[in-house]
N, C-alpha and C positions, 0 to 999 in steps of 0.2 A: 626672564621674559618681561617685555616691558607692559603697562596698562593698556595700549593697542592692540598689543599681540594678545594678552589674554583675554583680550574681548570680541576679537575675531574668531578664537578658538570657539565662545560662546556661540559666538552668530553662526559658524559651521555646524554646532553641533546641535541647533533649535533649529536650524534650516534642514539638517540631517531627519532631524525627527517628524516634523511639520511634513515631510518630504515620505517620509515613512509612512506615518498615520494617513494621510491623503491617499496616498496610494493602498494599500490595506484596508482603506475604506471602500475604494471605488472594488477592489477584487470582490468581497464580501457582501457587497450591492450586485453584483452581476450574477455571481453565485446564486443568491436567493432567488433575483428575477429570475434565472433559467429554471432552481429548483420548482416552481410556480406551476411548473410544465408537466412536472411527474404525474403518471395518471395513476390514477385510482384503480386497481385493477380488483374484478371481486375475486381474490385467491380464497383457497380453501384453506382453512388454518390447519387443517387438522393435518393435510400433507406437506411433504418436504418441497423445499423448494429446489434440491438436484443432488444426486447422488453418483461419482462420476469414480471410477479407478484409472489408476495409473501408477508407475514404477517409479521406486522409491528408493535411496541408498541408505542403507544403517547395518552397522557395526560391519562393516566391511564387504556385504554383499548386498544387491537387488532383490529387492521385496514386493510384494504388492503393496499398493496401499489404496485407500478407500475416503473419499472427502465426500461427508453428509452437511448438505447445506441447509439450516433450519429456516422456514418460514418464520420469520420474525416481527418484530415492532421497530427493529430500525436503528440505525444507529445516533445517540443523543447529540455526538456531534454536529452529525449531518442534520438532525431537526432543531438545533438551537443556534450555530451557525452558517448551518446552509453546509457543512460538511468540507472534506479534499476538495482541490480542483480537478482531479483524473477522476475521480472518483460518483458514480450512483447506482448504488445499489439499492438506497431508497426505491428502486422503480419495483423492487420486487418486494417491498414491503406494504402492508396492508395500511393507507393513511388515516383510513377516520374509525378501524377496529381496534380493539388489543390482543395481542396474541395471549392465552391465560396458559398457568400452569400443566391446566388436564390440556391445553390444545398442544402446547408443547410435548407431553408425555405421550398423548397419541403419534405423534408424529415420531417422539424418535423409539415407542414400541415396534410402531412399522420398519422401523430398521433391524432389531433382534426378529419378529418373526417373519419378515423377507416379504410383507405385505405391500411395501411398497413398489418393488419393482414395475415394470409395464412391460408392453409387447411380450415376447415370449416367456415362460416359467422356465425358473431356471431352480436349482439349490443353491443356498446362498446361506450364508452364516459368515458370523464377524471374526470366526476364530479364526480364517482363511488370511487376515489383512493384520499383518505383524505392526502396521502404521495405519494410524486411525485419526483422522483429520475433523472435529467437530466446528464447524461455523456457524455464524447466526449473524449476517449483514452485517456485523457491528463489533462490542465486545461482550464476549462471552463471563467477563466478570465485574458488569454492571449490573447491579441490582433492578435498575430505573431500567433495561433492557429486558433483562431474562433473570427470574427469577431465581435468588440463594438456594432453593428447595428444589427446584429444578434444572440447578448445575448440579447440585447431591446426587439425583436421583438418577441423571447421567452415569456420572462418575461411579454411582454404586454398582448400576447395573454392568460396566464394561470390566469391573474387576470379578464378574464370573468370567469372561473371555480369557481364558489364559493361552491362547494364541497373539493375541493382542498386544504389543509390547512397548509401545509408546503412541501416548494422545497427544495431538499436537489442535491447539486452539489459539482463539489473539483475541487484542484485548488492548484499550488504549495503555499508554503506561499510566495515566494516573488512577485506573483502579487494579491496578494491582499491589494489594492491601492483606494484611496478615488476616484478617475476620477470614477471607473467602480463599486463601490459600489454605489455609487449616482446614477447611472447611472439606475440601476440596483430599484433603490429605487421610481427612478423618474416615474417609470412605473408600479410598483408592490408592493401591499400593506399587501403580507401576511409571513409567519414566510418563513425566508429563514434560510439554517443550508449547512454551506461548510467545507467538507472534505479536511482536510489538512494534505498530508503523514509525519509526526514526524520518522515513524520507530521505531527510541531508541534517548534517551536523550544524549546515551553515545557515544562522538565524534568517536573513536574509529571504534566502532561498525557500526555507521550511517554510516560513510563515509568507509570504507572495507569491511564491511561485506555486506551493503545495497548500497551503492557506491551513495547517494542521494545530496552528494554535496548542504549540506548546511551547512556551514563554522562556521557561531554563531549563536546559537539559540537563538540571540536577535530577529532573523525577526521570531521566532514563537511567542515571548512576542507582538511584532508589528501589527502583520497581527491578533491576538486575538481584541489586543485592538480597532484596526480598524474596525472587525466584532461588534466588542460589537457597536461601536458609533453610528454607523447606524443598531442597534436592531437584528441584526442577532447573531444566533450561531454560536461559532466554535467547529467542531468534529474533532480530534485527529485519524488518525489512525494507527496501532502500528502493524508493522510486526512481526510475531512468525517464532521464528527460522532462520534466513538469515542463509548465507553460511558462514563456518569456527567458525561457535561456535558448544556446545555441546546442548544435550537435555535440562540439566539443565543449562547450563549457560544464556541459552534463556529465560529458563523461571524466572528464576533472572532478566535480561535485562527487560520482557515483562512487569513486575511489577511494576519495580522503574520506567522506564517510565511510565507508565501508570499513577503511582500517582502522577510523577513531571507535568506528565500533566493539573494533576488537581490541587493540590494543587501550584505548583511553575508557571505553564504557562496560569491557569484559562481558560483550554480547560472546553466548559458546559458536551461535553459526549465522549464516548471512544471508540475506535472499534477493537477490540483487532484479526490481520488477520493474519491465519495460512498461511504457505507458498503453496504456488501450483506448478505445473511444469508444464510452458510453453514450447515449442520448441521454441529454439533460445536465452533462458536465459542462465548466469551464473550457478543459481541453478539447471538448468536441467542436463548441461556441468558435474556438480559437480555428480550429481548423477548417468548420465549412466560413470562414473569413480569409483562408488562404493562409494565415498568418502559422499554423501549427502543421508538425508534421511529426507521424510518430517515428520513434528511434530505428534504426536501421538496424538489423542485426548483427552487422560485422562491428559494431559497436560495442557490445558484448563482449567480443574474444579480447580487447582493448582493455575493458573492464578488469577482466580477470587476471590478465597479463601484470596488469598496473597494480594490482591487490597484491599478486605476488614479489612483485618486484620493492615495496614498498612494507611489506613485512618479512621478506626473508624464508618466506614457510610454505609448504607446496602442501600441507595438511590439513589447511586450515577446513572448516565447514560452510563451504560457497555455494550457493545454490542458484540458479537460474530460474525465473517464474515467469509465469505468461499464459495466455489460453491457448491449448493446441487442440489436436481432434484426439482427445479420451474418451476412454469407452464408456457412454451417460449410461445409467441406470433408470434414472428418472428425468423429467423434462419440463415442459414450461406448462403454468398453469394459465395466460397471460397471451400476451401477441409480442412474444421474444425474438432477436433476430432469427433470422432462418430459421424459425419454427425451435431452437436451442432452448433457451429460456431467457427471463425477464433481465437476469442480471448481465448474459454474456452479450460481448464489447460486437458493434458492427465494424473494427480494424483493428487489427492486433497489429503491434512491433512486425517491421518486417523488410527485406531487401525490394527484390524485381521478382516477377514470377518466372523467370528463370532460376533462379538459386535460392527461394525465400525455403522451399520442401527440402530441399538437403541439407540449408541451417538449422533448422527447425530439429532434424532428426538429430541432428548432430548435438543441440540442446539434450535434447532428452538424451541420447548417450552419456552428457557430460551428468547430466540427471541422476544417471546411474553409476556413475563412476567418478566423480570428480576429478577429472584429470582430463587438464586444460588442453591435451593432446586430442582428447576428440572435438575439438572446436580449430584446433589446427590447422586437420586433416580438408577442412574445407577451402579448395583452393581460388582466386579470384575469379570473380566473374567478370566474362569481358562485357557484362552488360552495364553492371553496375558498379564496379569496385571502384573504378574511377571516379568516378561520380559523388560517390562516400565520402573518399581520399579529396574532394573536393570542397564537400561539403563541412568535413572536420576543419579546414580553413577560411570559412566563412565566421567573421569577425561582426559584434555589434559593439560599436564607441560609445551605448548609452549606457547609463546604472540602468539598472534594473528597475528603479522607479520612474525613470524616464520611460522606459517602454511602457510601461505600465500607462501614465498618463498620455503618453500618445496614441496608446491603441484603446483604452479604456473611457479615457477623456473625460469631460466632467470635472475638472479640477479646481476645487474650490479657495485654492491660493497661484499665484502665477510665482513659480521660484526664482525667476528673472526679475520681478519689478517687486521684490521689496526691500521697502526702505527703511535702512537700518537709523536708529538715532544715538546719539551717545548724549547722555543727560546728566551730569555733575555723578558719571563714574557708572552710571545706572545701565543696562540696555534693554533697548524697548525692539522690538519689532512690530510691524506695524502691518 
């Protein structure tokens, strides 16, 4: 290659980056302005912030399972970068308190002695839920979140439940760190399985379109093999649809991640999550602009079809996520949609109101069953399937930084008018 060509190459790939950073700036700047908005709501620390069941599949049959959502301090990403783009659940977090380790223990007491519930007395005990779902807005193995001594004290209390047979929590991957696995190990002796947001495998995408600021996905290779050495799983979970791609280029994205999760990062299972709209996201911003719209659910069946087709294996651990109507135990402390709570979405993933209730079930059978045959069984709608089938052929000709500075705007280089110099071998950009 001659000295023009490799200084072209140059100019490509500092206009590449320039192009990059611009645009990752402007996402990150919008982000924060919207976060601005989050209100302060006065929660009570001492209670949960929602405690919700629903059916569960492990080791080969339907279970109950039980998801305790802690009142928290927030997730550190979301309060040092402004957080996901789908993503706030800051709104149910307390902004200018901290949540302390006694508020934490009260809160998840009221879980063992059934103090929590509302509306009518029911009996209730944890040995009942063979799947036990602990969250706290954020990650459960940050320090600067929730405290070492009060993940312990979790972990110690659920290992009297010997009904209980696997805790499932998340957690970014870069604190998942041998200190707080041991830790974690030294107290509790049954299947632990921690959710770790991946998004997409494609840098690109992760970091603009999902804004998750994770730079190499060497620390998802890392944070896997860490889970494995101390016998625990790791769960992968894979956003559908973020903001500035298309219907079908997501669902291309949801795939190849999906299977580099498995086959390239040696995630054990997958959880494939349509996007929702919160107040005070990115993706909400995006859509009352007209510009966003969340994923359709026959999108979905595409998904799973394309995971199989591209690993060969109809066994693998695939999961389907999304907010549906589970049966809440607890509720908002706050001015939540529909009176639910602070964190749940006001538009979840979904077709036409003719057929969105039949997919939906059909979800949660596949929930129970992993077999892609009950996502089949749902046949087109003549309202919308067309329409889908339409939509998956809706092309956009820009990078993804183009959209970005088009709809974003604010650009503080114009990529069209620079001029490049060639200086005795040197390049300047200007």
């Amino acid at each position: 290659m001659g000295r023009n060509g490799s200084n072209m190459l140059e100019v490509k790939a500092e206009v590449a980056r320039r192009d990059f950073e611009s645009a990752a700036t402007l996402v990150e700047e919008k982000i924060k302005s919207l976060r601005a908005n989050t209100p302060n709501l006065p929660f009570e620390k001492t209670k949960l912030a929602e405690v919700e069941i629903n059916k569960f599949f492990y080791e080969g049959k339907t279970v109950d399972r039980i998801m305790i959502v802690l009142r928290s301090n927030g997730c550190q990403h979301y309060k040092t970068n402004g957080g996901c783009s789908m993503c706030a659940h800051l709104n149910g977090a307390p902004l200018t308190e901290k949540i302390t380790h006694k508020n934490y223990v009260e809160q998840w007491n009221s879980v063992l002695d059934g103090s929590f519930l509302e509306g009518e007395k029911r009996e209730f005990s944890l040995n009942d839920f063979p799947v036990v779902c602990v969250y706290n807005l954020g990650s459960l193995l940050n320090s600067e979140e929730i405290q070492e001594e009060t993940v312990k004290y979790i972990f110690g209390t659920l290992n009297a439940y010997k009904g209980v047979k696997k805790v499932i929590i998340e957690s970014r991957a870069e604190y998942v760190k041998d200190e707080i696995l041991a830790a974690i190990k030294e107290v509790y002796d049954g299947v632990v399985e921690v959710g770790i947001g991946v998004e997409s495998t494609n840098y690109l995408v992760r970091e603009l379109c999902h804004h998750k600021a994770i730079d190499d996905t060497v620390i998802l290779t890392e944070a896997v093999e860490t889970l494995h050495k101390y016998g625990m799983k790791a769960l992968a979970y894979v956003n559908f649809k973020p903001v500035f791609l298309t219907e079908n280029e997501a669902i291309l994205d949801a795939i190849k991640t999906s299977v580099e999760c498995f086959k390239k990062f040696h995630f054990d299972a997958v959880s494939i999550e349509p996007t929702s709209l919160q107040e005070n996201s990115l993706a909400n911003f995006m859509y009352e602009l007209g510009l966003y719209r969340v994923p359709r659910l026959w999108s979905l069946r595409d998904i799973i079809h394309g995971i199989y087709d591209h690993t060969g294996s109809l066994k693998l651990d695939i999961r389907l996520g999304g907010y549906f109507d589970e049966e809440v135990l607890s509720g908002s402390q706050g001015t939540g949609f529909t009176e639910r709570n602070e964190i749940f979405p006001h538009m979840t993933s979904s077709n036409c109101s003719h057929c969105t209730n039949e997919f939906v079930d059909a979800i949660k059978q596949f929930n129970m069953t992993y077999d892609v045959r009950d996502l089949d069984l749902v046949k087109p709608c003549k309202h919308c399937y067309s329409l889908w089938q339409e939509t998956k052929r809706i092309k956009d000709s820009r990078s993804i930084t183009e959209r970005i500075h088009d709809i974003l705007g604010k650009e503080w280089y114009s990529l069209w008018k620079l001029s490049v110099i060639f200086a005795n071998g040197n390049l300047n950009i200007l």
